[in-house]
N, C-alpha and C positions, 0 to 999 in steps of 0.2 A: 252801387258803391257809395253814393251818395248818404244814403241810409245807416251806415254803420258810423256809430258815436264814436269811433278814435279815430276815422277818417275827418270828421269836421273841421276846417279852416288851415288843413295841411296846405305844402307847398302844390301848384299844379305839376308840378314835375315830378314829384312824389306819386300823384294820384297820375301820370302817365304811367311809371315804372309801374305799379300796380296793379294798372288793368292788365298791362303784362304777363303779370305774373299769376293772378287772382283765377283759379278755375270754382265756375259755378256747377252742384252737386245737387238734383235731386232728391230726398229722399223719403219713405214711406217713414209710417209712425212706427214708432219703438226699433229704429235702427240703432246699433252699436255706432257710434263715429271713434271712438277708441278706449278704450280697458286701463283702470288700474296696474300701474306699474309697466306699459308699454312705453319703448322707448317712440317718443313722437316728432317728429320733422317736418310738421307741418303746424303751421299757424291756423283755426277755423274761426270763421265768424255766421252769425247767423243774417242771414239776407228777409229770410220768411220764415213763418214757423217761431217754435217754443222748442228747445232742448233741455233735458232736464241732466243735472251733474251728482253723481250719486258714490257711494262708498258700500262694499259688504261688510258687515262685522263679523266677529268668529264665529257665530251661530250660521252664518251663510242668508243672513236676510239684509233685506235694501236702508239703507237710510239714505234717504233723498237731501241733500244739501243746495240744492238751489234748482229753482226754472228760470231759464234765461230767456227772457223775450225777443225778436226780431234786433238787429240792431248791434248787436252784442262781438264782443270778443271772446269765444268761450275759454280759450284756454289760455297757460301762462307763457309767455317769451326765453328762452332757457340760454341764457349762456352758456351755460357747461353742458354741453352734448351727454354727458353721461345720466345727467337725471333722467328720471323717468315721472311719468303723471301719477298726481296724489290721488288722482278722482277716477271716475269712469263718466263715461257723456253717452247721451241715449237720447233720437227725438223722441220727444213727447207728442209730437202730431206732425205729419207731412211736415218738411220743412222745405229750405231750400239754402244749403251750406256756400259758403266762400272758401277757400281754402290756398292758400299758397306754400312753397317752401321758406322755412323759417329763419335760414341762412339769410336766404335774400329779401326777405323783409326784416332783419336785423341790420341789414348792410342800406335799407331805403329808413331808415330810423337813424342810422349815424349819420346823415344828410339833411335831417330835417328835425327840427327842436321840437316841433310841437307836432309834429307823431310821439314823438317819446312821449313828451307831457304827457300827451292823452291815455298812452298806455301806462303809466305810472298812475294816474289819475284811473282809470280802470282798476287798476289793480288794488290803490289804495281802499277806492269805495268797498269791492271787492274783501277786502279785510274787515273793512268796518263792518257788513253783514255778517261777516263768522263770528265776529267780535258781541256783538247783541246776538248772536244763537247762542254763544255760549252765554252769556247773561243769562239768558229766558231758558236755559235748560238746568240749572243750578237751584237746588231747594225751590222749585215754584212748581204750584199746581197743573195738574194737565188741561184743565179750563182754561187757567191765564193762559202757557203755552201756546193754547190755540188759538185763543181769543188775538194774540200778538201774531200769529202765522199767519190769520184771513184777516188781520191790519193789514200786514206785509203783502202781502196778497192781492187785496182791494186797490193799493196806492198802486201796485205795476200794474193791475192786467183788470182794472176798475171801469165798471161801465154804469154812471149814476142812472136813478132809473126812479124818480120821487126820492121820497126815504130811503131808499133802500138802494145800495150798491151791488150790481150784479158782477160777480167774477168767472171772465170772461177768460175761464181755461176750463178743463174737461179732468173737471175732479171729481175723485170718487172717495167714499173712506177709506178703504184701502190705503189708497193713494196719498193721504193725507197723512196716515197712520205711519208711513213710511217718511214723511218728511220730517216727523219731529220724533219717532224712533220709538215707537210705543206698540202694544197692540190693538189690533182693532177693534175689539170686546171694550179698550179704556177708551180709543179715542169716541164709537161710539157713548159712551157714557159721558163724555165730556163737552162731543155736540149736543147733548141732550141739556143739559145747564145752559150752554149757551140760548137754545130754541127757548127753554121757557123764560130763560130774563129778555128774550124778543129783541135778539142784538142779532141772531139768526134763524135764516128762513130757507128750507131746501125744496124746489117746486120744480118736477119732473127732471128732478137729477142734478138740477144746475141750483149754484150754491148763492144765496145773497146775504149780504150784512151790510148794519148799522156801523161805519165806518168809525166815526169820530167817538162813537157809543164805545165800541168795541176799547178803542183807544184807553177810555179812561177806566173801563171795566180792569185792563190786566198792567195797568198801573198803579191803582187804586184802590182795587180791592182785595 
């Protein structure tokens, strides 16, 4: 429990009612943890493992809107019982969920300030990512898009390595194609620019870049 970034420097009484409450979940890769538009009652966080948060469009294909790394709150706190979820969530690899009911972790939030904080603060950051995807998806090239996606990328799930930054998740083109909502015929064409300005490099499947290179490439040019 320790682990999870909106538990940090709560009350201890707080983190007793929680262990409480908090059931640990198993689960293989590309499990559903819950659907678009389901109504939700429970709070998840991730313990272990990478989930990825995702949308279909009217054609019936994925747009992947974020991976959440270990650590995380995946989803939102709902005051009004009647909403339902904007997203869909799906592991991305073995994970290992937390999960509680979300009444009674609302009810250990109006007891303690900075749980709230930190969930407000989650959530804000939370915005501020949707906030630069919509930037980067507005009149800009599918090179830059990407070239800001494995920025974004690098800084969460970055494993330095010389020059070169290994991203330390299990991506594919496909996969990627689905993140910034394109096809894979474009996105490969637009790894392909990235390979010969040598900001990337794909060596037995796994993905490395020029992090800080990267940066100013889809700024800049």
């Amino acid at each position: 429990m320790n682990d999870i970034e909106v538990f940090q420097n709560i009350k201890e009484e707080s983190k007793i009612k929680l262990k409480k409450i908090l059931k640990v979940k198993k689960l293989p890769k590309k499990q559903i943890i819950f659907h678009e538009r389901d109504m939700i009652d429970k709070i998840y966080f991730t313990k272990e493992g990478k989930v990825s948060l995702f949308k279909i469009n009217e054609s019936g294909e994925r747009k992947i809107i974020f991976i959440l790394p270990k650590g995380q709150m995946i989803n939102e706190v709902f005051g009004d019982e009647n909403k339902t979820s904007a997203v869909s969530c799906e592991t991305f690899e073995k994970c290992t969920i937390l999960e509680c009911n979300s009444k009674e972790f609302l009810k250990i939030m109006e007891d303690d300030f900075i749980l709230t904080k930190n969930v407000i603060n989650h959530i804000e950051n939370i915005n501020r990512r949707l906030y630069r995807q919509l930037k980067n998806s507005v009149s800009i090239r599918m090179d830059k898009k990407l070239a800001a996606k494995l920025y974004r990328m690098g800084r969460e799930f970055g494993v330095k390595n010389g020059e070169w930054t290994f991203i330390n998740a299990n991506l594919t083109i496909t996969y990627i194609a689905d993140m910034l909502g394109c096809k894979r015929e474009t996105l490969s064409r637009a790894m392909r620019i990235l390979q010969d300005e040598n900001l990337v490099k794909i060596e037995n499947k796994k993905v490395y870049i020029k992090k800080e290179e990267l940066a100013t490439y889809f700024k800049n040019t």
